[in-house]
C-alpha positions in Angstrom: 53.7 -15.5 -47.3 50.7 -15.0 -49.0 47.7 -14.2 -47.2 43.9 -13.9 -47.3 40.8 -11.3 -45.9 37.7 -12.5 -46.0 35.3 -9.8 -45.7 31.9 -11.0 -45.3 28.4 -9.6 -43.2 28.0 -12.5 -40.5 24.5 -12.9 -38.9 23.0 -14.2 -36.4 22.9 -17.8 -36.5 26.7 -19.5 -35.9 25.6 -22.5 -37.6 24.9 -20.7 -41.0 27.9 -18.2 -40.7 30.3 -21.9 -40.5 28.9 -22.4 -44.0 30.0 -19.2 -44.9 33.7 -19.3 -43.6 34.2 -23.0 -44.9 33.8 -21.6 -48.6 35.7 -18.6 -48.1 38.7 -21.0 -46.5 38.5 -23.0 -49.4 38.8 -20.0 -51.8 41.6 -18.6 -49.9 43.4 -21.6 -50.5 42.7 -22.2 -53.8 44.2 -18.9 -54.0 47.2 -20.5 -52.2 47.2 -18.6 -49.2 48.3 -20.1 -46.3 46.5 -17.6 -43.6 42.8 -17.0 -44.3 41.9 -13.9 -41.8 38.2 -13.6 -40.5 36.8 -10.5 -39.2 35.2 -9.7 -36.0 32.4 -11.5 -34.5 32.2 -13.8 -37.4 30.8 -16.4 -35.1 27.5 -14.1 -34.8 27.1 -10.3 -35.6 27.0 -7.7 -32.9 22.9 -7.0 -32.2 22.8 -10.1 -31.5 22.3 -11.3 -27.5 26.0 -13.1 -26.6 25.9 -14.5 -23.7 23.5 -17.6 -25.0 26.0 -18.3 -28.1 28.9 -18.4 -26.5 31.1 -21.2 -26.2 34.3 -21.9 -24.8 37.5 -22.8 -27.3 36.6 -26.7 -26.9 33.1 -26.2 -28.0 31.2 -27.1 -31.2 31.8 -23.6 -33.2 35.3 -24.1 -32.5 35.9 -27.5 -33.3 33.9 -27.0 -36.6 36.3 -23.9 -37.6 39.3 -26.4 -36.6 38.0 -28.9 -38.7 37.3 -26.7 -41.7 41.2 -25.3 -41.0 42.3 -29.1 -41.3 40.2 -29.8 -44.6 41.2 -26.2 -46.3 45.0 -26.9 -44.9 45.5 -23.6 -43.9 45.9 -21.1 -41.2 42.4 -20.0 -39.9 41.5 -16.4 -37.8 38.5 -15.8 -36.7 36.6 -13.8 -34.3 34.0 -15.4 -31.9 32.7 -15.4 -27.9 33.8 -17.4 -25.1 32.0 -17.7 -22.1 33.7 -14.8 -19.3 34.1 -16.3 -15.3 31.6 -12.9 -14.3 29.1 -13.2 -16.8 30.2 -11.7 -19.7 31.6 -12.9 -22.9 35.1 -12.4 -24.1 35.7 -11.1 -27.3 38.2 -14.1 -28.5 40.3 -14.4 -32.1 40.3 -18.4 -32.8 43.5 -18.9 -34.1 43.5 -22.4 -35.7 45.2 -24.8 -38.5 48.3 -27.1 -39.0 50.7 -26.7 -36.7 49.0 -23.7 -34.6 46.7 -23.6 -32.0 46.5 -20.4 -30.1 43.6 -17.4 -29.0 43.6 -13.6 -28.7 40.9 -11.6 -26.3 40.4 -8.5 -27.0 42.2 -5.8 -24.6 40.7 -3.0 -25.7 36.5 -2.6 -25.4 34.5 -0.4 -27.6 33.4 2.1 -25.5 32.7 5.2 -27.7 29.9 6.6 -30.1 27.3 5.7 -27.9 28.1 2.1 -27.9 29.0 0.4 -24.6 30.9 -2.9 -25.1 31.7 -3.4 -22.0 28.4 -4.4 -20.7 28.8 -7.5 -22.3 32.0 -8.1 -22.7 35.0 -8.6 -20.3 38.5 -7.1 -21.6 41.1 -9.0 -21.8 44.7 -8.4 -20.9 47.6 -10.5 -22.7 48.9 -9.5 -26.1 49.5 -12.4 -28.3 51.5 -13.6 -31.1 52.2 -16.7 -33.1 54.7 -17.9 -35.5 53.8 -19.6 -38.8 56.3 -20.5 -41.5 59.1 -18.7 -39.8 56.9 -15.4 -39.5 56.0 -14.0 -36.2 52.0 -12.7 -35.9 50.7 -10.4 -33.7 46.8 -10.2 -32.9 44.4 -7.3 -32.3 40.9 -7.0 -32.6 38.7 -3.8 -33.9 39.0 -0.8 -31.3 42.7 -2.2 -30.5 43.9 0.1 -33.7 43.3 3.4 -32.1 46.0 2.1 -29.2 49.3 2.3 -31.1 50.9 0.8 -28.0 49.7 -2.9 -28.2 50.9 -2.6 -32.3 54.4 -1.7 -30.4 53.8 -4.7 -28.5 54.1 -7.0 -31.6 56.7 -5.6 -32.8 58.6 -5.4 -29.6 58.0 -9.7 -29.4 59.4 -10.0 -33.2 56.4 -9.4 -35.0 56.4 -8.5 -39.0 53.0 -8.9 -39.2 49.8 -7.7 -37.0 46.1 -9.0 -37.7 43.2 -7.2 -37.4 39.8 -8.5 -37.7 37.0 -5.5 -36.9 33.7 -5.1 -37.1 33.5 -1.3 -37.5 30.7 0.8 -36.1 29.1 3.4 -39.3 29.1 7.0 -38.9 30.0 10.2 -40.1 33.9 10.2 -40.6 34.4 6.6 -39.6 35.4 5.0 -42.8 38.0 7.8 -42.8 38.8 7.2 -39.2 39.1 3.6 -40.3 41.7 4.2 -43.2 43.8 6.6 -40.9 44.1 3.9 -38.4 45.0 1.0 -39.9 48.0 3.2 -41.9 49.1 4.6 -39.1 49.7 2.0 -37.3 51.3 0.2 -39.7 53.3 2.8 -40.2 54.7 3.9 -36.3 55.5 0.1 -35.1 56.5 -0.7 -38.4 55.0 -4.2 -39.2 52.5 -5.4 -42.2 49.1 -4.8 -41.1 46.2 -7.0 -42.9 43.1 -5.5 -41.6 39.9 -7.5 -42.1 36.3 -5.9 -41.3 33.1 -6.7 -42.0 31.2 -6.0 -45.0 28.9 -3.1 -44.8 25.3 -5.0 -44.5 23.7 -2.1 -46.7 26.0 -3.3 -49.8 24.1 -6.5 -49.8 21.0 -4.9 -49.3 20.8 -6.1 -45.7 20.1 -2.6 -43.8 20.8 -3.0 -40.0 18.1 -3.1 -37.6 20.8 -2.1 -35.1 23.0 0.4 -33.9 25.7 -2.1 -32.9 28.7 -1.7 -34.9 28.0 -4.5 -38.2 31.0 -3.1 -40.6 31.2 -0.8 -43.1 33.8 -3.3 -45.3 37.1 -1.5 -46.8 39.4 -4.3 -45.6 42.7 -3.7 -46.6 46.6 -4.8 -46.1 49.1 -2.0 -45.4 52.8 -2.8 -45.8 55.0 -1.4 -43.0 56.0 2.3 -45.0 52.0 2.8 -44.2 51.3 2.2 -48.0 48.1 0.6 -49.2 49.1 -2.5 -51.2 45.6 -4.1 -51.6 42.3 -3.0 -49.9 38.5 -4.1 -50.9 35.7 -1.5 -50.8 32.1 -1.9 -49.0 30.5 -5.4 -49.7 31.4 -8.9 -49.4 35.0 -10.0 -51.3 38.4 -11.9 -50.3 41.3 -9.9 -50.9 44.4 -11.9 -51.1 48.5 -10.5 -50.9 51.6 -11.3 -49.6 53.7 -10.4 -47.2 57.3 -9.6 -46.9 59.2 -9.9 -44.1 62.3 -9.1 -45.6 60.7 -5.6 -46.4 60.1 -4.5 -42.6 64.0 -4.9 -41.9 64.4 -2.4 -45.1 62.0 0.1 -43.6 63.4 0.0 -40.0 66.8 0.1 -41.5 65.4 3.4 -43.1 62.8 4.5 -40.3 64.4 3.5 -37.3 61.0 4.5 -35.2 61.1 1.8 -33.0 65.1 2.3 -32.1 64.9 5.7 -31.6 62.3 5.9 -29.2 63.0 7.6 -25.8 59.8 7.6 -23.3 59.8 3.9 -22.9 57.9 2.2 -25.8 55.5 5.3 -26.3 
């Protein structure tokens, strides 16, 4: 399956960041991809004050990125808020296009380096997948990567592949952090891993006022030895690669990780 990462800066405004997904949907499928992956918070950056923009899964942002999903004819992912039941927002993937209709919150809230997500956000608690052309997904958002468990998860429900959309805080040692991460995870439940973040704002010029996590770019897609097949570096770009199913049952044939574990699925 061939599949796309759109790595873009997303601001403020939902409106104007539509604008931007619609073109990169219809570039992904130009490029014939039939998955176009969005990062985190691409309905409006972090900085900005969530509870007034968000909407539930039936609202206008939605049924614009569900529309644009119909006209590119393709598999759209893409971070966004919905509306919590205590006041908070949930940290939702949008999950959207022929044949697929599903949604991902976020289990695992950002918490560290002085950032507190969970002021604003409510956690959620279901891991989810979804199968598209005979492939099983599995979803994950950001801070999700340093939990190797909920990667397990996927592969446990028949997952090849995991998403992950971020929007990575900056900092000394995070773009390493970042890199680590995403292979290793990859690597111990044994799945392809297409990580999509935003771009850094300061490659565009567009310095954050901000210490809210805004991206630092260097979206990548690992293959399920923990090898970097494709990857992008800070700014804006749409990396696009496929994915092999038939090259995870080779590598747990070879690395039978999963198989031989012993203290339940740790």
């Amino acid at each position: 399956m061939r599949i796309a990462l759109s790595q873009l800066t997303t601001g403020p405004q939902p409106r104007r960041n539509l604008a931007v997904l619609r073109e990169q949907a219809y570039r992904a499928a130009e490029a014939g991809a039939r998955l176009v992956v969005f990062p985190e918070a691409a309905m409006a950056c972090f900085g900005t004050r969530l509870g007034p923009l968000a909407e539930p899964l039936d609202g206008p942002w939605a049924t614009e990125v569900r529309q644009l999903a119909k006209d590119a004819g393709l598999v759209v992912v893409a971070g966004m808020f919905t509306p919590a039941p205590d006041g908070r927002v949930t940290n939702t993937l949008l999950v959207t296009g022929p044949g697929v209709e599903t949604s991902y919150d976020k289990i695992h809230l950002y918490d560290a380096f002085g950032f507190t997500e969970s002021r604003t956000v409510a956690p959620g608690s279901k891991v989810v997948t979804f199968d598209l052309d005979g492939l099983r997904i599995g979803l994950a958002t950001c801070y999700d990567v340093r939990f190797p468990e909920l990667f397990r998860a996927h592969a446990d429900a028949g997952a090849h592949l995991s998403l992950l959309p971020a929007s990575w805080g900056a900092g000394p040692g995070k773009r390493e952090q970042w890199e680590l991460l995403i292979r290793a995870r990859a690597l111990d439940a044994t799945v392809w891993l297409a990580a999509a973040g935003q771009a850094d704002p300061a490659a565009t010029g567009l310095a954050p006022a901000t210490s809210a996590p805004t991206g630092i770019g260097h979206s990548a897609l690992i293959g399920p030895d923990g090898t970097v097949r494709e990857r992008l570096g800070a700014g804006p770009g749409l990396l696009v690669g496929d994915v092999d199913p038939d090259e995870v049952a080779a590598v747990r044939r070879s690395v039978s990780v999963l198989a031989n574990r012993r203290l339940g699925t740790s």
